[in-house]
C-alpha positions as CSV (number, residue, x, y, z in Angstrom):
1,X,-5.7,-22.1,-22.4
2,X,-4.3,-21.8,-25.9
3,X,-2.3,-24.7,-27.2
4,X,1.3,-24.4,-28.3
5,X,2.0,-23.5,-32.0
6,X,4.2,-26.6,-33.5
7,X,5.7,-27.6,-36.3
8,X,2.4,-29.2,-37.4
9,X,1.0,-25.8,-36.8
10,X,3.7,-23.9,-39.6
11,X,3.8,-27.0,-41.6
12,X,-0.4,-26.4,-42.4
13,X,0.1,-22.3,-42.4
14,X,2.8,-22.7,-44.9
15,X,1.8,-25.3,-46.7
16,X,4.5,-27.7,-46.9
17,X,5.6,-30.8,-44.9
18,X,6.3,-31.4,-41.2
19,X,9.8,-32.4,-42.2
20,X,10.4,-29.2,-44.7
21,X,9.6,-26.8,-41.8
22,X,12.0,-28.9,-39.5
23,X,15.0,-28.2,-41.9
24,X,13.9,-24.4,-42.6
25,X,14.3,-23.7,-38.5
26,X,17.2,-26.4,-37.7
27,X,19.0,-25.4,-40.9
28,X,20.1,-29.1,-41.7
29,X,18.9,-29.0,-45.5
30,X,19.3,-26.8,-48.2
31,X,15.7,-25.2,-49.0
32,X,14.7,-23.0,-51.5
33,X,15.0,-19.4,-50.9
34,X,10.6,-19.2,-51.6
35,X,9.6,-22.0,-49.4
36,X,12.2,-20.8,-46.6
37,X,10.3,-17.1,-46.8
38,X,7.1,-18.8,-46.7
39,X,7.9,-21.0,-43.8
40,X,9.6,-18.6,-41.5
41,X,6.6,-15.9,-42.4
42,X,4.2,-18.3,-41.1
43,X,6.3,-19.0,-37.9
44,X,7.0,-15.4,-37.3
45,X,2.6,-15.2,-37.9
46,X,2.0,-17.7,-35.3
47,X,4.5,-16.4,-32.8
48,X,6.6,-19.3,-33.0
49,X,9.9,-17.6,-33.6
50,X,9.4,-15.2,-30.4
51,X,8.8,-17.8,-28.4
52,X,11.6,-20.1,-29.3
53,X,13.9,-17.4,-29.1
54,X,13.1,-16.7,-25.7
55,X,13.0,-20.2,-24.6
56,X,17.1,-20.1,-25.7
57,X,17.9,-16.8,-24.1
58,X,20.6,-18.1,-21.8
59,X,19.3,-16.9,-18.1
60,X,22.9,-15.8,-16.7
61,X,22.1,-12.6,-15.4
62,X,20.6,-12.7,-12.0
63,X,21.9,-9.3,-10.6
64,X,23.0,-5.9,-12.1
65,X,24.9,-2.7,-10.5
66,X,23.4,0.5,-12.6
67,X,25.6,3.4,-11.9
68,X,23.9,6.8,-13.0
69,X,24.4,10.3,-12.8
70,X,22.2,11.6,-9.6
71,X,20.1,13.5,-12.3
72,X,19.0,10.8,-14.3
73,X,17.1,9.5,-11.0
74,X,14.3,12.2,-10.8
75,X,11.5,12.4,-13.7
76,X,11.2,15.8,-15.0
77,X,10.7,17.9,-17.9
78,X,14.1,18.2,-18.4
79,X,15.6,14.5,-18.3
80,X,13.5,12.7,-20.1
81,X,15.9,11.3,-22.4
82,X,18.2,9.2,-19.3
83,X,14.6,8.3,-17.6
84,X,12.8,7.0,-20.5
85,X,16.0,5.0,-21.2
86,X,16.2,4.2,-17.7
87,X,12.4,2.7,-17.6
88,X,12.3,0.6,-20.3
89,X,15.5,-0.8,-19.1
90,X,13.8,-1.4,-15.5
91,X,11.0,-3.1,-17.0
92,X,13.1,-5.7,-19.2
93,X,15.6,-6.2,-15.6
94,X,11.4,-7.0,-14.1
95,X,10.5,-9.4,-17.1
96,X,13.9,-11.4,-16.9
97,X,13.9,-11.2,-12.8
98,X,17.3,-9.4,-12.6
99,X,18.0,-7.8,-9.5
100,X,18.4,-4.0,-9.6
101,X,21.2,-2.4,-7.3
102,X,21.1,2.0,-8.7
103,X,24.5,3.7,-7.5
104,X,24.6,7.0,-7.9
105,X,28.2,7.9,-9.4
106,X,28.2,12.3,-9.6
107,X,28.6,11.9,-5.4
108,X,30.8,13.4,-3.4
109,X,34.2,11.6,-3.0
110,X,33.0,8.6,-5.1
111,X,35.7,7.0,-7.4
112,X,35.7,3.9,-9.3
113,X,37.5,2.1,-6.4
114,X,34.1,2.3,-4.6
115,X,32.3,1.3,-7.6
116,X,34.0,-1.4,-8.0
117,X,34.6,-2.6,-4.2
118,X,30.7,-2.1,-3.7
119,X,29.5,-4.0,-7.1
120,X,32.2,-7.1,-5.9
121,X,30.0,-6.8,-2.1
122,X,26.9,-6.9,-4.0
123,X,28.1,-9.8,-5.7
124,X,26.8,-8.6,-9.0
125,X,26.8,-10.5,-12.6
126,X,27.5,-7.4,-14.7
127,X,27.6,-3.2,-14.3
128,X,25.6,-1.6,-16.4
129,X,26.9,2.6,-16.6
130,X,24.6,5.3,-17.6
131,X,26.0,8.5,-19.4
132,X,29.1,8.6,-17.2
133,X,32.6,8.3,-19.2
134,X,35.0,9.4,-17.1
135,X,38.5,7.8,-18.2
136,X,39.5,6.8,-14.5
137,X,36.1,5.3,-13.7
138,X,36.1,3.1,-17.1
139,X,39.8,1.9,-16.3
140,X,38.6,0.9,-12.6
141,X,35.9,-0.7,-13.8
142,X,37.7,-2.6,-17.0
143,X,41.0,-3.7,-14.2
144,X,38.4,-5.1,-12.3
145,X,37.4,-8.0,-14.6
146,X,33.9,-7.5,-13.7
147,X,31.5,-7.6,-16.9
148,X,30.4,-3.9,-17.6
149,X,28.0,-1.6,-20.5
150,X,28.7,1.8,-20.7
151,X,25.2,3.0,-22.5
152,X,25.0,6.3,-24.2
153,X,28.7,7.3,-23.3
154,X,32.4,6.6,-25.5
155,X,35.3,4.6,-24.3
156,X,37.8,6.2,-26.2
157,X,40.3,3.3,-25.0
158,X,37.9,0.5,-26.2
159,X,38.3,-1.4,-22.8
160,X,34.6,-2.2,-21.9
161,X,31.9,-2.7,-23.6
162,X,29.5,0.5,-24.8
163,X,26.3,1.1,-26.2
164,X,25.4,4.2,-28.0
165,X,23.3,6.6,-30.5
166,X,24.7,6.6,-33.7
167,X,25.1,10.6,-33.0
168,X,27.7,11.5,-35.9
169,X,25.8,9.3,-38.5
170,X,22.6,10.9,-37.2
171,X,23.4,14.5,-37.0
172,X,24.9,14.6,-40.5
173,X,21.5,12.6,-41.7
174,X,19.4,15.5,-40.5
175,X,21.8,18.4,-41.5
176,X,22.2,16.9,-45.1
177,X,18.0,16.9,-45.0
178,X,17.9,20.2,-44.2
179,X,20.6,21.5,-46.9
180,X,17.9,19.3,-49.3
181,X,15.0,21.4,-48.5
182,X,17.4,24.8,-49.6
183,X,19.2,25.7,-46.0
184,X,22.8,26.5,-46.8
185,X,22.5,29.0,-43.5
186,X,22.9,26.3,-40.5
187,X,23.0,27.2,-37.2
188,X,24.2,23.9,-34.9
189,X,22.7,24.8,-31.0
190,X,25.3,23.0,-28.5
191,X,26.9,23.1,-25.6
192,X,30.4,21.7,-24.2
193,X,29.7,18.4,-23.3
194,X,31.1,15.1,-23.8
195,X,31.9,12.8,-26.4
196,X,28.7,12.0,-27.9
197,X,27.6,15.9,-28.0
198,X,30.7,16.4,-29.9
199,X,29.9,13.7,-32.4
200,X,26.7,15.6,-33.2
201,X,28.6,18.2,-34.4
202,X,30.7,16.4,-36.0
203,X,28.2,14.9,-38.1
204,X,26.7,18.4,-38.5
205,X,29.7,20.0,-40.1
206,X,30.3,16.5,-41.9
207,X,27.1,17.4,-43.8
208,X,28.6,20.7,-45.3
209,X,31.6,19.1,-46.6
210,X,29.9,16.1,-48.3
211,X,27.9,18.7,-49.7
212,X,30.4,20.5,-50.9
213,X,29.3,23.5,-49.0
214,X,31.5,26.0,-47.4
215,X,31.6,26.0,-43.5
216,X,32.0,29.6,-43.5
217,X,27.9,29.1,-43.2
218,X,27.9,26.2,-40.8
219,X,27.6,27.9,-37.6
220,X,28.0,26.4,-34.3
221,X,27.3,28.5,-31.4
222,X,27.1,27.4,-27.8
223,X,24.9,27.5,-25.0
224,X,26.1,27.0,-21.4
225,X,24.0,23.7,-21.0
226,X,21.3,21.8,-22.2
227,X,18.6,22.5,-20.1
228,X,16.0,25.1,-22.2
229,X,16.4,28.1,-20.4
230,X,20.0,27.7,-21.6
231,X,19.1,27.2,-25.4
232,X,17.0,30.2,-24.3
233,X,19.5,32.5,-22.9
234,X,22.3,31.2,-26.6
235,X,19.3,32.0,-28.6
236,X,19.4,35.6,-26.6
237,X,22.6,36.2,-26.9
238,X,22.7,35.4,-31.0
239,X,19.8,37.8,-31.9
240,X,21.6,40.9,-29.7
241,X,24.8,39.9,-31.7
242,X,23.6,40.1,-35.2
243,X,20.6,42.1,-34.8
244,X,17.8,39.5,-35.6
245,X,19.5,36.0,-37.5
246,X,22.2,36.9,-38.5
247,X,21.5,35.0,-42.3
248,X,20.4,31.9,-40.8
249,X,17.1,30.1,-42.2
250,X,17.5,26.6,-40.0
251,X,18.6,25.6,-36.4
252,X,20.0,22.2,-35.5
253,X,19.7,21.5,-31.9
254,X,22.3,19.0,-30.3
255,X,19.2,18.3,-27.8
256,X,15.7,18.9,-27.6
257,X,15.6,20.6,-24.6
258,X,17.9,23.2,-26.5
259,X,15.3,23.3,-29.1
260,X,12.5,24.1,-26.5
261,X,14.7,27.2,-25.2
262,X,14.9,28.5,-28.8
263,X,10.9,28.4,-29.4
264,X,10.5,30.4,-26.7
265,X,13.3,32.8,-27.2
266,X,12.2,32.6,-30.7
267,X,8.4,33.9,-29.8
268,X,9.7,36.1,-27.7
269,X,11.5,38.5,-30.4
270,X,8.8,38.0,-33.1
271,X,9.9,35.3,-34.8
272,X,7.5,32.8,-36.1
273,X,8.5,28.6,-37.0
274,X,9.2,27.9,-39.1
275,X,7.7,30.8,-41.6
276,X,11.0,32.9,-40.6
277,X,12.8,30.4,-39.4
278,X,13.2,26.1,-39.3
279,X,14.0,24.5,-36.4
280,X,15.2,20.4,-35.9
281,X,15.8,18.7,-32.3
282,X,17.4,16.1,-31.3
283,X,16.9,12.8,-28.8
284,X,13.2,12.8,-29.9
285,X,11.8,12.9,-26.4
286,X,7.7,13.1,-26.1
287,X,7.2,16.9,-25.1
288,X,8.2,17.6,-28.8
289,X,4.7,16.1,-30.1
290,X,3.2,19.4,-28.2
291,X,5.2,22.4,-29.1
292,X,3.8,25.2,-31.6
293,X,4.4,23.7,-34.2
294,X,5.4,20.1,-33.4
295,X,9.3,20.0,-33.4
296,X,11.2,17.9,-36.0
297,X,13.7,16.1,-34.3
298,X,16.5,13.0,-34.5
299,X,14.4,9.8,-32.7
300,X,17.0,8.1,-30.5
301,X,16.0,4.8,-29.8
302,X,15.8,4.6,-26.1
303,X,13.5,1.9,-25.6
304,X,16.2,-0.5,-27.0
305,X,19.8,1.1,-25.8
306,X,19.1,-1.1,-22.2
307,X,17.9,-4.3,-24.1
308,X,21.3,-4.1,-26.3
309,X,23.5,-3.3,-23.0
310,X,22.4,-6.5,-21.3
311,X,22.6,-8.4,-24.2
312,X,26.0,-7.3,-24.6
313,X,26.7,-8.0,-20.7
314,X,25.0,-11.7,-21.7
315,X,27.1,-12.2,-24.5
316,X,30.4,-11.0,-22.1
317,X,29.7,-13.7,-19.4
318,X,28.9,-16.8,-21.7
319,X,32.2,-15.9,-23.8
320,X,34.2,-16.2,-20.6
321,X,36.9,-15.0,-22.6
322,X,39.6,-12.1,-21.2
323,X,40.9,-11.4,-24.1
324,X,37.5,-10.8,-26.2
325,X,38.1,-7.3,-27.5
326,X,35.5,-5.0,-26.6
327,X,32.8,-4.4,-28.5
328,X,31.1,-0.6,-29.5
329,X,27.2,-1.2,-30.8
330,X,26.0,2.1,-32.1
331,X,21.9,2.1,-32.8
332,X,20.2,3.6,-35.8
333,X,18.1,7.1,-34.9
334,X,15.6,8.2,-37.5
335,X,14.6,11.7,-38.0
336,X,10.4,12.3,-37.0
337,X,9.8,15.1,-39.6
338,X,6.9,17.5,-38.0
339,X,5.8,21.4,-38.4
340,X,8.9,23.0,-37.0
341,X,10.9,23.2,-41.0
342,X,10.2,25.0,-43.9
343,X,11.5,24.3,-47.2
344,X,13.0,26.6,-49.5
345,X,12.9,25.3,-52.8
Protein backbone atom coordinates (compact mmCIF):
# COMPACT_ATOMS: atom_id res chain seq x y z
CA UNK A 1 0.00 0.00 0.00
CA UNK A 2 1.44 3.48 -0.79
CA UNK A 3 1.84 5.80 2.05
CA UNK A 4 0.17 9.19 2.30
CA UNK A 5 1.88 12.25 0.70
CA UNK A 6 2.41 14.96 3.73
CA UNK A 7 3.61 18.01 4.36
CA UNK A 8 7.07 16.37 4.86
CA UNK A 9 6.56 14.93 1.55
CA UNK A 10 5.98 18.82 -0.38
CA UNK A 11 8.23 20.35 2.13
CA UNK A 12 11.40 17.90 0.41
CA UNK A 13 9.75 18.16 -3.30
CA UNK A 14 9.72 21.83 -2.96
CA UNK A 15 12.49 22.40 -1.13
CA UNK A 16 11.58 24.49 1.68
CA UNK A 17 10.54 23.97 5.29
CA UNK A 18 7.78 21.87 6.96
CA UNK A 19 6.48 25.06 8.40
CA UNK A 20 6.70 27.23 4.86
CA UNK A 21 4.46 24.59 3.17
CA UNK A 22 2.01 24.73 6.24
CA UNK A 23 1.42 28.50 5.66
CA UNK A 24 1.39 28.18 1.68
CA UNK A 25 -1.89 25.65 2.06
CA UNK A 26 -3.43 27.13 5.40
CA UNK A 27 -2.86 30.64 4.10
CA UNK A 28 -1.81 32.05 7.68
CA UNK A 29 1.53 33.88 6.42
CA UNK A 30 2.35 36.01 3.74
CA UNK A 31 4.80 33.99 1.27
CA UNK A 32 6.38 34.94 -1.61
CA UNK A 33 4.59 34.76 -4.80
CA UNK A 34 7.92 32.02 -6.16
CA UNK A 35 8.03 29.90 -3.24
CA UNK A 36 4.02 29.76 -3.05
CA UNK A 37 4.21 28.51 -7.10
CA UNK A 38 6.79 26.12 -6.14
CA UNK A 39 5.13 24.71 -3.17
CA UNK A 40 1.56 24.30 -4.55
CA UNK A 41 3.30 22.72 -7.92
CA UNK A 42 4.80 20.13 -5.88
CA UNK A 43 1.54 19.43 -3.97
CA UNK A 44 -0.55 19.49 -7.07
CA UNK A 45 2.72 16.73 -8.46
CA UNK A 46 2.16 14.53 -5.51
CA UNK A 47 -1.60 14.49 -5.65
CA UNK A 48 -1.88 16.19 -2.51
CA UNK A 49 -4.24 18.95 -3.46
CA UNK A 50 -6.84 16.30 -5.09
CA UNK A 51 -6.96 14.58 -2.33
CA UNK A 52 -7.48 17.18 0.23
CA UNK A 53 -10.00 18.68 -1.74
CA UNK A 54 -11.99 15.68 -1.75
CA UNK A 55 -11.50 14.89 1.84
CA UNK A 56 -13.55 18.58 2.38
CA UNK A 57 -16.22 18.04 -0.22
CA UNK A 58 -19.11 18.35 2.19
CA UNK A 59 -21.16 14.82 1.63
CA UNK A 60 -24.86 16.45 1.74
CA UNK A 61 -26.20 14.86 -1.16
CA UNK A 62 -27.53 11.45 -0.54
CA UNK A 63 -30.44 11.36 -3.13
CA UNK A 64 -31.22 13.19 -6.50
CA UNK A 65 -34.61 13.33 -8.77
CA UNK A 66 -33.28 13.70 -12.61
CA UNK A 67 -36.08 14.77 -14.64
CA UNK A 68 -35.38 14.29 -18.49
CA UNK A 69 -36.94 14.46 -21.74
CA UNK A 70 -38.05 10.64 -22.66
CA UNK A 71 -35.51 10.97 -25.53
CA UNK A 72 -32.53 11.58 -23.73
CA UNK A 73 -33.04 7.99 -22.06
CA UNK A 74 -32.20 5.81 -25.18
CA UNK A 75 -28.51 5.84 -26.71
CA UNK A 76 -28.50 6.43 -30.31
CA UNK A 77 -26.87 8.14 -33.11
CA UNK A 78 -28.91 10.92 -32.72
CA UNK A 79 -28.77 11.95 -28.97
CA UNK A 80 -25.57 11.75 -28.12
CA UNK A 81 -25.22 15.10 -26.83
CA UNK A 82 -28.06 14.58 -23.61
CA UNK A 83 -26.56 10.77 -23.07
CA UNK A 84 -23.00 11.64 -22.97
CA UNK A 85 -23.97 14.37 -20.55
CA UNK A 86 -26.20 12.13 -18.89
CA UNK A 87 -23.31 9.28 -18.33
CA UNK A 88 -20.74 11.12 -17.02
CA UNK A 89 -23.25 12.63 -14.65
CA UNK A 90 -24.35 8.89 -13.61
CA UNK A 91 -20.89 7.93 -12.96
CA UNK A 92 -20.00 11.03 -10.59
CA UNK A 93 -23.83 10.28 -8.70
CA UNK A 94 -21.81 6.26 -8.52
CA UNK A 95 -18.35 7.76 -7.14
CA UNK A 96 -20.15 10.04 -4.43
CA UNK A 97 -22.95 7.23 -3.63
CA UNK A 98 -25.92 9.46 -4.59
CA UNK A 99 -29.03 7.78 -5.23
CA UNK A 100 -30.44 8.08 -8.69
CA UNK A 101 -34.36 8.48 -9.07
CA UNK A 102 -34.78 9.32 -13.60
CA UNK A 103 -38.45 10.87 -14.18
CA UNK A 104 -39.33 11.17 -17.38
CA UNK A 105 -40.97 14.81 -17.72
CA UNK A 106 -42.34 14.90 -21.93
CA UNK A 107 -45.20 12.25 -20.51
CA UNK A 108 -48.54 12.41 -20.98
CA UNK A 109 -50.50 14.53 -18.44
CA UNK A 110 -47.25 15.23 -16.40
CA UNK A 111 -47.00 18.83 -14.79
CA UNK A 112 -44.74 20.11 -12.32
CA UNK A 113 -47.27 19.47 -9.50
CA UNK A 114 -46.30 15.68 -9.97
CA UNK A 115 -42.83 16.56 -10.17
CA UNK A 116 -42.76 18.11 -7.31
CA UNK A 117 -45.28 15.89 -5.21
CA UNK A 118 -43.23 12.76 -6.38
CA UNK A 119 -39.55 14.29 -5.64
CA UNK A 120 -41.07 15.40 -1.92
CA UNK A 121 -42.31 11.21 -1.67
CA UNK A 122 -38.90 10.30 -2.75
CA UNK A 123 -37.64 12.34 -0.17
CA UNK A 124 -34.97 13.69 -2.38
CA UNK A 125 -31.95 16.25 -1.47
CA UNK A 126 -31.99 18.16 -4.69
CA UNK A 127 -33.66 17.92 -8.60
CA UNK A 128 -31.41 17.98 -11.01
CA UNK A 129 -33.58 19.02 -14.75
CA UNK A 130 -32.23 18.05 -18.04
CA UNK A 131 -33.05 20.25 -21.25
CA UNK A 132 -36.48 20.90 -20.08
CA UNK A 133 -37.42 24.78 -19.51
CA UNK A 134 -40.85 25.07 -19.53
CA UNK A 135 -41.82 28.35 -17.51
CA UNK A 136 -44.68 26.45 -15.51
CA UNK A 137 -42.53 23.52 -14.61
CA UNK A 138 -39.44 25.89 -13.36
CA UNK A 139 -42.10 27.99 -11.22
CA UNK A 140 -43.51 24.60 -9.66
CA UNK A 141 -40.33 23.43 -8.96
CA UNK A 142 -38.77 27.06 -7.55
CA UNK A 143 -42.44 27.45 -5.19
CA UNK A 144 -41.53 24.30 -3.93
CA UNK A 145 -38.37 25.22 -2.01
CA UNK A 146 -36.85 22.06 -3.02
CA UNK A 147 -33.06 22.64 -4.16
CA UNK A 148 -33.05 22.28 -8.08
CA UNK A 149 -30.27 22.51 -11.47
CA UNK A 150 -31.73 23.18 -14.60
CA UNK A 151 -28.59 21.92 -16.94
CA UNK A 152 -28.38 22.86 -20.55
CA UNK A 153 -31.74 24.91 -20.40
CA UNK A 154 -32.53 29.08 -19.52
CA UNK A 155 -34.60 30.32 -16.71
CA UNK A 156 -35.53 33.48 -18.13
CA UNK A 157 -37.06 34.42 -14.48
CA UNK A 158 -33.74 33.58 -12.71
CA UNK A 159 -35.69 31.49 -9.97
CA UNK A 160 -33.53 28.31 -9.80
CA UNK A 161 -30.42 27.54 -10.35
CA UNK A 162 -29.06 26.65 -14.21
CA UNK A 163 -26.18 25.31 -15.77
CA UNK A 164 -25.37 25.87 -19.42
CA UNK A 165 -23.15 26.10 -22.66
CA UNK A 166 -21.91 29.34 -23.16
CA UNK A 167 -23.97 29.06 -26.63
CA UNK A 168 -24.00 32.89 -27.65
CA UNK A 169 -20.28 33.41 -26.58
CA UNK A 170 -19.50 30.20 -28.50
CA UNK A 171 -21.31 30.61 -31.68
CA UNK A 172 -20.04 34.11 -32.30
CA UNK A 173 -16.32 32.62 -31.45
CA UNK A 174 -16.69 30.19 -34.36
CA UNK A 175 -18.56 32.55 -36.80
CA UNK A 176 -15.91 35.38 -36.17
CA UNK A 177 -13.18 32.29 -37.07
CA UNK A 178 -14.77 31.60 -40.06
CA UNK A 179 -15.08 35.45 -41.36
CA UNK A 180 -11.02 35.25 -40.39
CA UNK A 181 -10.31 32.53 -42.85
CA UNK A 182 -12.24 34.98 -45.75
CA UNK A 183 -16.14 33.79 -45.39
CA UNK A 184 -18.29 36.85 -45.52
CA UNK A 185 -21.13 34.30 -47.14
CA UNK A 186 -22.52 32.57 -43.86
CA UNK A 187 -25.12 30.27 -43.88
CA UNK A 188 -26.38 29.57 -39.93
CA UNK A 189 -28.35 25.81 -40.14
CA UNK A 190 -31.09 25.94 -37.31
CA UNK A 191 -34.18 25.03 -36.32
CA UNK A 192 -36.97 26.54 -33.87
CA UNK A 193 -36.04 25.45 -30.73
CA UNK A 194 -35.53 26.88 -27.39
CA UNK A 195 -33.60 29.24 -25.71
CA UNK A 196 -30.22 28.09 -26.03
CA UNK A 197 -30.66 27.30 -29.98
CA UNK A 198 -31.62 30.82 -30.15
CA UNK A 199 -28.56 32.04 -28.43
CA UNK A 200 -26.52 30.31 -31.08
CA UNK A 201 -27.82 32.45 -33.47
CA UNK A 202 -27.53 35.09 -31.69
CA UNK A 203 -23.95 34.78 -31.27
CA UNK A 204 -23.88 33.97 -34.99
CA UNK A 205 -25.23 37.19 -36.26
CA UNK A 206 -23.27 38.91 -33.25
CA UNK A 207 -20.22 38.00 -35.21
CA UNK A 208 -21.26 40.01 -38.43
CA UNK A 209 -21.86 43.08 -36.53
CA UNK A 210 -18.59 43.10 -34.56
CA UNK A 211 -17.18 42.63 -37.73
CA UNK A 212 -18.60 45.30 -39.19
CA UNK A 213 -20.16 43.17 -41.83
CA UNK A 214 -23.48 43.47 -43.26
CA UNK A 215 -26.24 40.87 -42.35
CA UNK A 216 -27.67 41.11 -45.59
CA UNK A 217 -24.97 37.95 -45.98
CA UNK A 218 -25.65 36.30 -42.70
CA UNK A 219 -28.11 33.84 -43.64
CA UNK A 220 -30.12 31.85 -41.26
CA UNK A 221 -32.35 29.32 -42.75
CA UNK A 222 -34.19 26.65 -40.89
CA UNK A 223 -34.67 23.13 -40.76
CA UNK A 224 -37.74 21.52 -39.12
CA UNK A 225 -35.60 19.73 -36.44
CA UNK A 226 -32.30 18.71 -35.50
CA UNK A 227 -32.13 15.26 -36.23
CA UNK A 228 -29.94 14.84 -39.79
CA UNK A 229 -32.34 13.83 -42.06
CA UNK A 230 -33.78 17.31 -41.23
CA UNK A 231 -30.48 19.28 -41.82
CA UNK A 232 -30.80 16.91 -44.92
CA UNK A 233 -34.11 17.72 -46.19
CA UNK A 234 -33.10 22.33 -45.21
CA UNK A 235 -30.01 21.65 -47.16
CA UNK A 236 -32.56 20.24 -50.04
CA UNK A 237 -34.73 22.71 -49.93
CA UNK A 238 -31.77 25.67 -50.19
CA UNK A 239 -29.97 24.21 -53.27
CA UNK A 240 -33.69 23.86 -55.32
CA UNK A 241 -34.16 27.56 -54.18
CA UNK A 242 -31.03 29.18 -55.45
CA UNK A 243 -30.03 26.76 -57.86
CA UNK A 244 -26.75 25.38 -56.25
CA UNK A 245 -25.43 27.90 -52.99
CA UNK A 246 -26.80 30.54 -53.48
CA UNK A 247 -23.19 32.73 -52.76
CA UNK A 248 -22.50 30.95 -49.69
CA UNK A 249 -18.74 29.58 -49.08
CA UNK A 250 -19.35 28.33 -45.15
CA UNK A 251 -22.20 26.66 -43.14
CA UNK A 252 -22.57 27.04 -39.37
CA UNK A 253 -24.64 24.35 -37.90
CA UNK A 254 -26.60 25.10 -34.63
CA UNK A 255 -25.98 21.14 -34.04
CA UNK A 256 -23.97 18.45 -35.29
CA UNK A 257 -26.58 16.30 -36.22
CA UNK A 258 -27.64 19.19 -38.64
CA UNK A 259 -24.22 19.21 -39.89
CA UNK A 260 -24.31 15.37 -40.65
CA UNK A 261 -27.63 15.98 -42.81
CA UNK A 262 -25.83 18.67 -44.81
CA UNK A 263 -22.74 16.15 -45.79
CA UNK A 264 -24.90 14.03 -47.10
CA UNK A 265 -27.22 16.33 -48.82
CA UNK A 266 -24.05 17.94 -49.79
CA UNK A 267 -22.62 14.64 -51.60
CA UNK A 268 -25.57 14.01 -52.92
CA UNK A 269 -25.74 17.18 -55.42
CA UNK A 270 -21.96 17.23 -56.18
CA UNK A 271 -20.61 19.15 -53.78
CA UNK A 272 -17.43 18.40 -52.31
CA UNK A 273 -16.04 19.74 -48.27
CA UNK A 274 -14.89 21.80 -48.02
CA UNK A 275 -13.18 22.36 -51.65
CA UNK A 276 -16.70 24.09 -52.66
CA UNK A 277 -17.89 24.50 -49.67
CA UNK A 278 -16.79 24.80 -45.48
CA UNK A 279 -18.75 23.36 -43.10
CA UNK A 280 -18.57 23.93 -38.83
CA UNK A 281 -20.90 21.84 -36.25
CA UNK A 282 -21.73 22.25 -33.13
CA UNK A 283 -22.00 20.27 -29.57
CA UNK A 284 -18.83 18.36 -30.65
CA UNK A 285 -20.26 14.90 -30.17
CA UNK A 286 -17.86 11.76 -31.17
CA UNK A 287 -19.44 10.69 -34.66
CA UNK A 288 -17.80 14.02 -36.02
CA UNK A 289 -14.17 12.37 -35.70
CA UNK A 290 -15.49 9.97 -38.70
CA UNK A 291 -17.12 11.96 -41.24
CA UNK A 292 -15.49 12.67 -44.78
CA UNK A 293 -13.65 14.96 -43.86
CA UNK A 294 -13.69 15.17 -40.08
CA UNK A 295 -16.24 17.95 -39.09
CA UNK A 296 -15.06 21.15 -37.37
CA UNK A 297 -17.25 21.73 -34.72
CA UNK A 298 -17.98 23.89 -31.16
CA UNK A 299 -16.83 21.22 -28.21
CA UNK A 300 -19.41 21.59 -25.52
CA UNK A 301 -18.12 20.38 -22.42
CA UNK A 302 -20.41 17.63 -21.38
CA UNK A 303 -18.35 15.73 -19.21
CA UNK A 304 -18.45 18.69 -16.69
CA UNK A 305 -22.20 20.38 -17.12
CA UNK A 306 -23.37 17.42 -14.30
CA UNK A 307 -20.25 17.88 -12.00
CA UNK A 308 -21.11 21.84 -11.99
CA UNK A 309 -25.06 21.08 -11.48
CA UNK A 310 -24.39 19.15 -8.31
CA UNK A 311 -21.99 21.32 -7.19
CA UNK A 312 -24.36 24.07 -7.54
CA UNK A 313 -27.20 21.83 -5.76
CA UNK A 314 -24.20 21.42 -2.92
CA UNK A 315 -23.57 24.86 -2.63
CA UNK A 316 -27.74 25.54 -2.49
CA UNK A 317 -28.27 23.15 0.58
CA UNK A 318 -25.15 24.19 2.83
CA UNK A 319 -26.22 28.01 2.14
CA UNK A 320 -29.57 27.20 3.61
CA UNK A 321 -30.45 30.58 2.59
CA UNK A 322 -34.13 31.44 0.86
CA UNK A 323 -33.28 34.37 -0.28
CA UNK A 324 -29.74 33.38 -2.06
CA UNK A 325 -30.43 34.76 -5.59
CA UNK A 326 -30.05 32.24 -8.15
CA UNK A 327 -27.22 31.62 -9.74
CA UNK A 328 -26.59 31.04 -13.98
CA UNK A 329 -22.94 29.16 -14.57
CA UNK A 330 -22.32 29.22 -18.20
CA UNK A 331 -19.21 26.76 -19.30
CA UNK A 332 -16.57 27.62 -21.80
CA UNK A 333 -16.87 25.46 -25.40
CA UNK A 334 -13.81 25.40 -27.58
CA UNK A 335 -13.94 24.99 -31.25
CA UNK A 336 -12.05 21.30 -32.50
CA UNK A 337 -10.74 22.69 -35.95
CA UNK A 338 -10.69 19.49 -38.44
CA UNK A 339 -11.01 18.93 -42.38
CA UNK A 340 -14.51 20.20 -42.88
CA UNK A 341 -13.20 24.35 -43.62
CA UNK A 342 -11.38 25.86 -46.18
CA UNK A 343 -9.77 29.11 -46.05
CA UNK A 344 -9.98 31.73 -48.40
CA UNK A 345 -7.27 34.05 -48.07
Amino acid sequence: MNRKVGIKDIAARAEVAASTVSHVLNGTATISLEVRERVLGAARELGYLARRREKATIAVLRSIMLAVPSDTLPNNQHNLFSWTLLSRLMRECERRSIRVLPIEVDTPNFSGAKLVEQARQAEVDGILLLSDDRADLLRAIAGSRIPAVLMNGEDHEMQIDSVTPGNRFAARYATNWLIKQGHRSIMHLTWEGRGTVRRRRDGFLDAFRANELSLETAYVHYAEGYFPDMGAAAMRRWIDKHDGLGGVTAIFCAADNLALGVIGALQEANYSLPNDISLVGFDGVALGEFTSPTLTTVSVPLDYIGLAALNLLEQRIVAADPGMPANRLELGCRLTVRGSVRSLR
